[in-house]
C-alpha positions in Angstrom: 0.0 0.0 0.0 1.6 3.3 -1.1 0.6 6.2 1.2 0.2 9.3 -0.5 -0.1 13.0 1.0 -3.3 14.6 0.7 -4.0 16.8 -2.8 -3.9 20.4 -1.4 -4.6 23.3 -4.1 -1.6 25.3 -4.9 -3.5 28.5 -4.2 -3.9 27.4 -0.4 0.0 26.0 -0.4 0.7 29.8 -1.6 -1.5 31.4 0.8 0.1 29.5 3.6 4.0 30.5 2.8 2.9 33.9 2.4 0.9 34.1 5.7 3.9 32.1 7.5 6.7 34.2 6.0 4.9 37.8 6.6 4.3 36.8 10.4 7.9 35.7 10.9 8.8 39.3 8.9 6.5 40.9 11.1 7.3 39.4 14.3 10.8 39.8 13.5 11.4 43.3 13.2 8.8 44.2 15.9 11.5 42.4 18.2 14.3 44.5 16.9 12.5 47.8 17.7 10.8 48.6 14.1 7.8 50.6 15.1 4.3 48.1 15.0 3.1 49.4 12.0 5.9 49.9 10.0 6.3 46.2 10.5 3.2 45.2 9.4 3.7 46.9 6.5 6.7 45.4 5.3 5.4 42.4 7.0 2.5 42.5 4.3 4.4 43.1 1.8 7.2 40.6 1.8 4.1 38.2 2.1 2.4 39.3 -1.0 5.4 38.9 -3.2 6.0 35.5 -1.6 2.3 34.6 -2.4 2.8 35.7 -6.2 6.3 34.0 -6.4 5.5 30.4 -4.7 2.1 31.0 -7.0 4.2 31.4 -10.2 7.0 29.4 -9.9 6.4 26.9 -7.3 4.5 24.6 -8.5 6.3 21.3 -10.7 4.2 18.9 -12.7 5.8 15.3 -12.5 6.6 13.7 -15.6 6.8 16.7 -18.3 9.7 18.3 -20.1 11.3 20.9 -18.7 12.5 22.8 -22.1 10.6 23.6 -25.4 14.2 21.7 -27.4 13.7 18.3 -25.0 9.9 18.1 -26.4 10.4 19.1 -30.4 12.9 16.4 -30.4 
């Protein structure tokens, strides 16, 4: 019996890098003295563009080609 891990939508995997990474941004420069809301700010930033990257380029499909050449061949 082969075990496999449950499908989750790459959307939601985004969404939860982002949230985890702009909470660890957050919380980190609100412990280095960064005034509350400047924090959150960057905070919410950094998350966004990790949402878009991981939502662009993190997903890999099994079994395809990786290059335009290795398929016309």
């Amino acid at each position: 019996m082969h075990l496999r891990p449950p499908s989750i939508d790459h959307g939601l995997q985004s969404f939860l890098w982002a949230l985890f990474f702009g909470v660890f941004m957050w919380l980190g420069m609100a412990a280095i003295g960064i005034s509350p809301a400047t924090a959150f700010i960057f905070g919410a930033l950094a998350g966004g563009a990790v949402f878009l990257f991981v939502r662009r380029f993190g997903e890999t499909q099994r079994g395809q080609a990786t290059s335009s050449r290795t398929r016309m061949r």
